[in-house]
C-alpha positions in Angstrom: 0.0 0.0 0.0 0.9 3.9 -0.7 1.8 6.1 2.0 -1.5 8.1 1.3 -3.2 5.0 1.8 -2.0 3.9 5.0 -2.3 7.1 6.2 -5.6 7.7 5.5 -6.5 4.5 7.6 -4.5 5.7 10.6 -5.3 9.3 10.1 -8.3 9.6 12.9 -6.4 7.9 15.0 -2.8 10.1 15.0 -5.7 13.1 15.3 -7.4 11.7 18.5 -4.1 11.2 20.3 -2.9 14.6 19.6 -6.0 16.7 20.2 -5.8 14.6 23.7 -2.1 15.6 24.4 -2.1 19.2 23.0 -4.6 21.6 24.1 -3.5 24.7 22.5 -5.2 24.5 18.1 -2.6 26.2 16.5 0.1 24.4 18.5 -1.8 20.7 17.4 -2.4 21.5 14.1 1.4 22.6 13.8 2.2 19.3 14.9 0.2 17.2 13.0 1.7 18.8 9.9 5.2 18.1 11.7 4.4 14.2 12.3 2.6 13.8 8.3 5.6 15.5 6.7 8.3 13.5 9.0 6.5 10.4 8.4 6.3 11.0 4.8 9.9 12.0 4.5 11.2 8.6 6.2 8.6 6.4 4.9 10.7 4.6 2.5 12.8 3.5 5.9 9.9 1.4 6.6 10.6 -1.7 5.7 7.5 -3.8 6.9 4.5 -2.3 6.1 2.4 -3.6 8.5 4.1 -2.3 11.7 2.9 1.2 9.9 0.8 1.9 12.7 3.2 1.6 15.2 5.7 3.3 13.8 4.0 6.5 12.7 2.4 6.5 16.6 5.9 6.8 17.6 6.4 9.3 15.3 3.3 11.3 16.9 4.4 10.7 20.5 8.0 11.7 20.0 7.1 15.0 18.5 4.6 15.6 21.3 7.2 14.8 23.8 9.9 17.1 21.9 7.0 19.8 22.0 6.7 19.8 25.7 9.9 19.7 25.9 10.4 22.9 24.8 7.5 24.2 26.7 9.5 23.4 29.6 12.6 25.6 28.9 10.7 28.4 28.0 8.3 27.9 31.1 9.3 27.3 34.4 6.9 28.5 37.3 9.4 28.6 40.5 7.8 27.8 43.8 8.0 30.4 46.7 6.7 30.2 50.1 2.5 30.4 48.2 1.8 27.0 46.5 -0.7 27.4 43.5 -3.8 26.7 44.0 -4.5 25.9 40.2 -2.1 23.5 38.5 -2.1 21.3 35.1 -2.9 17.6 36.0 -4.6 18.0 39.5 -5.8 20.8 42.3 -4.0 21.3 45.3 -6.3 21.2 48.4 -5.6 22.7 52.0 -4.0 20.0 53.6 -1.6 19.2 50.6 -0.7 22.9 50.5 0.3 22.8 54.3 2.1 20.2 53.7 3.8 21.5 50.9 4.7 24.8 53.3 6.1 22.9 55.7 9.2 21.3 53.2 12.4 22.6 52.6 12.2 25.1 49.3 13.8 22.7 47.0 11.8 19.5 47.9 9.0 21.8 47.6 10.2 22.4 43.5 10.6 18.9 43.0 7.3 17.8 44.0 6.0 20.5 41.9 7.9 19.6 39.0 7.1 15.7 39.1 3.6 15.8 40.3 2.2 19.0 39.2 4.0 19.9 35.9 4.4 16.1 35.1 8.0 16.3 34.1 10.3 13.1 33.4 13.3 12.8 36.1 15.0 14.0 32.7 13.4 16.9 31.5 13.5 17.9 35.6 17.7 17.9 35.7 17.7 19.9 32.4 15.1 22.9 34.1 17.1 22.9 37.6 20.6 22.1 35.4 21.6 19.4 37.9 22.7 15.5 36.9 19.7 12.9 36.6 20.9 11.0 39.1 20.7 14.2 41.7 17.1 14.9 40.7 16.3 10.7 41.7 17.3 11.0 45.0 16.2 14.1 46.0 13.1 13.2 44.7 13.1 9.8 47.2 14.1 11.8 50.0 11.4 14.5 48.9 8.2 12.0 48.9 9.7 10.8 52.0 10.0 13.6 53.8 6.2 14.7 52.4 4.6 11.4 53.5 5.9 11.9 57.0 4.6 15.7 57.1 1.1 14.1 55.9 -1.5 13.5 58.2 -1.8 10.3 58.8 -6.2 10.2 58.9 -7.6 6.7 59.2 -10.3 6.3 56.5 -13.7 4.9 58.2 -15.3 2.7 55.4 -19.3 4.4 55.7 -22.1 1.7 54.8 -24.6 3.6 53.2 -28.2 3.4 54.3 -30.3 0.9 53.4 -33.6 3.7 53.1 -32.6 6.7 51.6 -33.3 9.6 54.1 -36.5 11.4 53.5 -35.5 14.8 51.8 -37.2 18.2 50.6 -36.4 19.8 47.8 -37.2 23.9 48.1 -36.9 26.4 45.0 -34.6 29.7 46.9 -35.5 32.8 44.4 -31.9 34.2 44.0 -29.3 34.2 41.3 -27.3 30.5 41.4 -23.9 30.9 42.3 -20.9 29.9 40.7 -18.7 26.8 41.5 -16.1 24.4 40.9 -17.5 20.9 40.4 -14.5 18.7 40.2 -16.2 15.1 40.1 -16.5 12.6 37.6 -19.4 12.8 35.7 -21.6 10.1 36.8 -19.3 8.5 39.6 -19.3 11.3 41.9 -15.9 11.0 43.5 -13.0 14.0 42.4 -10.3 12.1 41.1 -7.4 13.1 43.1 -4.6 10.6 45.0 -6.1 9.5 47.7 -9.1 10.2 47.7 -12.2 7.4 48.5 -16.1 8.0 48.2 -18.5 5.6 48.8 -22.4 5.9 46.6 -26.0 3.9 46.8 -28.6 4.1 44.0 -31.7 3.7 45.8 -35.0 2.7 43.5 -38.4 4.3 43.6 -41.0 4.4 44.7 -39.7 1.8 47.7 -36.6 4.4 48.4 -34.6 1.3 48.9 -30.8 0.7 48.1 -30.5 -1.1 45.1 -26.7 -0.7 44.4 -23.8 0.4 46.7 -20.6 1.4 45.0 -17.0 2.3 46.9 -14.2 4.1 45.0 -10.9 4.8 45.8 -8.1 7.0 43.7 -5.5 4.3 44.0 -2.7 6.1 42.1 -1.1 8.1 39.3 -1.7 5.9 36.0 -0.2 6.7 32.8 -1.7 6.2 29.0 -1.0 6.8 25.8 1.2 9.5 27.4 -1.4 11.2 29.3 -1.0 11.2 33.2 -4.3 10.9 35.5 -5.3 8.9 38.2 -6.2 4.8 38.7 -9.8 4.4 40.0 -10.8 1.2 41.8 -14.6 0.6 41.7 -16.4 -2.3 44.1 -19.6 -2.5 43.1 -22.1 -4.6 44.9 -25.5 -5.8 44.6 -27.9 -8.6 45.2 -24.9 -10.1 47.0 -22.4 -10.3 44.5 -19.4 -7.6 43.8 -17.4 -6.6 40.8 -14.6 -4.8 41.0 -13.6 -2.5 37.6 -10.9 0.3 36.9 -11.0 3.7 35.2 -8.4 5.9 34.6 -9.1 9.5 35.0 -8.0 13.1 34.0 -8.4 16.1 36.3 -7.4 19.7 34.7 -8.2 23.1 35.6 -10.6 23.4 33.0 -12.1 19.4 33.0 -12.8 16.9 34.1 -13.1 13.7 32.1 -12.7 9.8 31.5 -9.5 8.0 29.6 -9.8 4.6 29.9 -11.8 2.1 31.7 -13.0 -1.2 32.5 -15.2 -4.1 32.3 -15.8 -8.1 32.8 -17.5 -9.3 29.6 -16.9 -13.6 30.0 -14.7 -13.5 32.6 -11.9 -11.7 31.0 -11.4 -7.8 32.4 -11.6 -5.8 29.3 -9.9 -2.6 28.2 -11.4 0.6 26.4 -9.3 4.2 26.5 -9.7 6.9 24.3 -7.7 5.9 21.6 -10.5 3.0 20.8 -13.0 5.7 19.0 -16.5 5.2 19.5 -16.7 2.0 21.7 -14.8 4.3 24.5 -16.8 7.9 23.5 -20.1 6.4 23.5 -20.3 5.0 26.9 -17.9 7.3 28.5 -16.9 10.3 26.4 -18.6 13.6 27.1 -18.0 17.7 25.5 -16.6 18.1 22.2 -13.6 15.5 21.6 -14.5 13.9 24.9 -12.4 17.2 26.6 -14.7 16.3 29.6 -17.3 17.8 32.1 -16.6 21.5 32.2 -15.8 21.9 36.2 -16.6 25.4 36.1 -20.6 26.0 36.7 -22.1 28.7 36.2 -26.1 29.2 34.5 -25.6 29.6 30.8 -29.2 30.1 30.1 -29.5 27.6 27.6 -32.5 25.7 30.0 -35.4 27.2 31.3 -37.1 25.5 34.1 -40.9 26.4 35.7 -42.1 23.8 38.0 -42.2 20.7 36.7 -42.0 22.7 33.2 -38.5 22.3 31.2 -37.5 23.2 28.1 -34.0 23.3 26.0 -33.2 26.7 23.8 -31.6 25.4 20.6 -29.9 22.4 21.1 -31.8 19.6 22.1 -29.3 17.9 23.8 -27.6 20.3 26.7 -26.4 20.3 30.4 -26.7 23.7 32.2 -27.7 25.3 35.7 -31.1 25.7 36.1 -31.8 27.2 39.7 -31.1 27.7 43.3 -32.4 25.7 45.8 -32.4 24.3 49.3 -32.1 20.6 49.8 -32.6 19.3 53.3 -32.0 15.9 53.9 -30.3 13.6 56.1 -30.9 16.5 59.0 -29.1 19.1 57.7 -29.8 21.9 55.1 -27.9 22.9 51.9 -27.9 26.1 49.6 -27.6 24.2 46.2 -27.6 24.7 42.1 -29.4 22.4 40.1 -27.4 21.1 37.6 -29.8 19.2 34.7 -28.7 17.0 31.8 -31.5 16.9 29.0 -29.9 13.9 27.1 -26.0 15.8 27.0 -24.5 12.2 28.2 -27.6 9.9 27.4 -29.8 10.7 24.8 -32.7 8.8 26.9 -31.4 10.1 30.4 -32.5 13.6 32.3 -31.0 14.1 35.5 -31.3 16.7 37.8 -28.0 17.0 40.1 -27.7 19.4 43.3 -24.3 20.9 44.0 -23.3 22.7 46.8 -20.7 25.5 47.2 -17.9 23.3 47.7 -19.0 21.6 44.3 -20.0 18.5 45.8 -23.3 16.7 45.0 -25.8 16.3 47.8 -28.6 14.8 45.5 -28.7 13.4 42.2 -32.1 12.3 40.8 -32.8 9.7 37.2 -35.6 10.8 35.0 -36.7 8.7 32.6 -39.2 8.5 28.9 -41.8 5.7 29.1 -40.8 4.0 26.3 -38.2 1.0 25.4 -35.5 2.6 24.4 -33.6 2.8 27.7 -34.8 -0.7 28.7 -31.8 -2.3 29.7 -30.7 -5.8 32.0 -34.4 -7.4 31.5 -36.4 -4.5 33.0 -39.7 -5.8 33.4 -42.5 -4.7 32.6 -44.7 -4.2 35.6 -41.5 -2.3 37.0 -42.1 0.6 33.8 -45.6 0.8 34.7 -45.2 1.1 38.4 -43.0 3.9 37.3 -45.5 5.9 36.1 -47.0 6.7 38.8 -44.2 8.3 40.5 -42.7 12.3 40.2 -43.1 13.4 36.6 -41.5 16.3 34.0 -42.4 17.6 31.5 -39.4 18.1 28.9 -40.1 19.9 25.9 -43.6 18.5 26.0 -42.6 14.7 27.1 -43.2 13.4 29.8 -40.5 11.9 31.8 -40.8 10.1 35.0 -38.7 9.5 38.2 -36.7 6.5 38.4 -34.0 6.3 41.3 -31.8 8.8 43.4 -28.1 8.3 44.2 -26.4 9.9 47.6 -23.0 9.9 48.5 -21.0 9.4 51.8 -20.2 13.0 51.9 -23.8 13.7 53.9 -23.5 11.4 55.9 
C-alpha cells in the first residue's frame, strides 16, 4: 500500500491522540503537519508495512514529547513560600498545601515539577541544570519527607443506608452561584490521589438501596502519554461484587474519563480513548470527549418552571437551572441544580444538586416511558409502576422518576 493509503486508515487515529495531548489549536495542528511530513519523509525507511501503525504513533508521540519539551525551557513557574492553587494535572487542596509549606524550598520544587507539571526525572535535571541522578534522590528523599509531614487520617469505610433519608427539595428565588464541580461525571468522586467516596442508588417508589458502589483514587496511572489517576470501583448488589478500573484526567478546566474497565466472559476488558466510539459512547462527554466543564455557572441555555423544562436550541444540553435548598439527612444545603436533558444519554435527564464546595448532595434519574432505555431485563410491571411516581415535563414529554443516588459525603 501507498503512504496516502495507510495514512488515510491511521489518520483519525494520530488526530485523536494529539487533540488529547495538546490543548492549544494552532500548536496541534502545527504538529500534526510536523508528524505527516516527518513520516512521509522517512517512509521509504519502513521496511515492513504492517508495523505502519506503530511506527508512525511513535512518530506522533516523539514530536509531542519534543514539543513539551520545549515548553518546559521556556516555562518554568518557581515555587515560593504560596503554593498554587490551580495547576495542570490535578488541584492542590488545603491539607496538601500545608504540607507543601512545611518542606524545605527545593523539595518543595521537585514535587512540583514531578507531580504537578508532570516532568520526566530527565526533563526535571535539564530545568534545575543538575545531573539525573541528583534529581532521583532528591526526589526519594522528597516524597519521604512529604509522606511523614502528611496526616496520617484513618479512613472509616461508611455503609450507606439501606432507606434513603427522607428529603425536601425547596426552590430559593436568588441568582445561582458559581462553582467548581471537580467530580466525575456520573461516579461522583473527584479524582485526586487518595481520595475514596462511597455511593448507593436507591429505586423508587420503595426508596430502597438497590446498588452500593465504593471508589478509591488508588494512584497516578499513565496512558498513551497522558497522566491521570487509577480508580478502583467495588460495586455490589444482590450479594455479589465486581470490582472494575477507570483511569481518570483532572485539569483546571475538566474533568473527564481516559480509559476504563469491564468483565465481559470472565476476561477484564480494556477501552481508553484511543479506541473511537466503543470508549466515547459510553464514556466520552463535551466536544472530543475534553470532559465535564468543572466550572458552573447558569448559561441560560434551560429554562425550568415547575415541573415545566424546556432546551433553547440544542436539544441535547447540560446547564444550571436554579437555586435551591435541599434538606436531607438532617441538615440543610444552599444548592444549584445542575440538569442534563440527554448531554451524556440521549434517553437520560438528570437533575444534580451541588453545593458550594461543588459536591453533590442529590442526584435524581428521570426517565421516557418508552423501550428505548430498557436495559438488563427490565420488566415490565417495574415501567408501569414507574408511572405513577414524580413526573417532568421536557419539551412536551413526559419523563418520570426513576431512582436517586447519595454519596457518603452527607452522611
Amino acid at each position: 500500500m501507498t503512504f496516502e493509503e495507510l495514512l488515510e486508515k491511521e489518520k483519525t487515529r494520530i488526530e485523536t491522540y494529539v487533540k488529547y495531548r495538546v490543548s492549544d489549536r494552532t500548536d496541534r495542528e502545527d504538529l500534526l503537519q510536523e508528524i505527516f511530513l516527518q513520516a512521509f519523509e522517512k517512509f521509504e525507511t519502513l521496511r515492513n508495512r504492517d508495523s505502519f501503525r506503530f511506527w508512525i504513533m511513535a512518530i506522533a508521540r516523539n514530536r509531542v514529547n519534543d514539543y513539551y519539551r520545549e515548553q518546559a525551557r521556556e516555562k518554568y513557574l518557581p515555587l515560593d513560600d504560596e503554593i498554587p492553587s490551580v495547576s495542570i494535572n490535578r488541584s492542590v487542596n488545603e491539607t496538601v498545601r500545608e504540607t507543601l509549606r512545611a518542606l524545605p524550598e527545593h523539595e518543595r520544587k521537585l514535587l512540583y515539577l514531578c507531580y504537578w507539571e508532570g516532568y520526566t526525572q530527565k526533563q526535571i535535571a535539564e530545568i534545575l541544570k543538575i545531573p539525573e541522578g541528583t534529581v532521583k534522590s532528591r526526589l526519594f528523599t522528597a516524597k519521604h519527607d512529604f509522606r511523614q509531614r502528611y496526616p496520617k487520617e484513618e479512613k472509616m469505610k461508611k455503609k450507606m443506608p439501606e432507606y434513603i433519608p427522607d428529603y425536601v427539595i425547596t426552590k430559593i428565588d436568588e441568582e445561582p452561584f458559581e462553582t467548581e464541580w471537580k467530580e466525575l461525571m456520573g461516579w461522583f468522586l473527584i479524582p485526586e490521589e487518595g481520595n475514596h467516596l462511597c455511593y448507593a442508588i436507591y429505586d423508587f417508589p420503595e426508596k430502597k438501596i438497590a446498588e452500593e458502589f465504593e471508589l478509591t483514587c488508588s494512584g497516578k496511572a499513565q496512558i498513551h502519554g497522558l497522566q491521570g489517576v487509577k480508580v478502583e470501583a467495588i460495586e455490589r448488589s444482590e450479594g455479589k461484587e465486581l470490582v472494575r478500573h477507570f483511569i481518570a484526567q483532572l485539569t483546571d478546566t475538566h474533568c473527564r474519563y481516559l480509559a476504563e474497565s469491564h468483565m465481559e466472559d470472565g476476561i477484564e476488558k480494556y477501552y481508553t480513548f484511543m479506541d473511537g466510539e466503543a470508549f466515547t459512547n459510553n464514556w466520552g462527554f463535551g466536544p472530543d470527549n475534553i470532559g465535564n466543564e468543572i466550572h458552573l455557572k447558569q448559561k441560560g441555555e434551560i429554562e425550568r418552571n415547575g415541573d415545566k423544562v424546556v432546551t433553547k436550541g440544542d436539544q441535547e444540553v447540560m446547564d444550571v437551572t436554579g437555586r435551591y435548598k435541599v434538606s436531607i439527612n438532617g441538615k440543610a444545603y444552599d444548592t444549584i441544580c445542575l440538569m442534563d436533558i440527554g448531554a451524556y444519554d440521549e434517553n437520560t435527564i438528570s437533575e444534580q444538586y451541588i453545593d458550594r464546595n461543588g459536591r453533590t448532595i442529590l442526584w435524581r434519574r428521570f426517565n421516557k416511558n418508552d423501550d428505548r432505555w430498557l436495559f438488563d431485563g427490565f420488566e415490565k410491571a417495574d415501567r408501569e409502576k414507574l408511572t405513577h411516581n414524580e413526573k417532568l415535563t421536557v419539551n412536551g414529554q413526559t419523563v418520570y422518576h426513576w431512582y436517586d443516588c447519595i454519596t457518603d459525603y452527607i452522611l
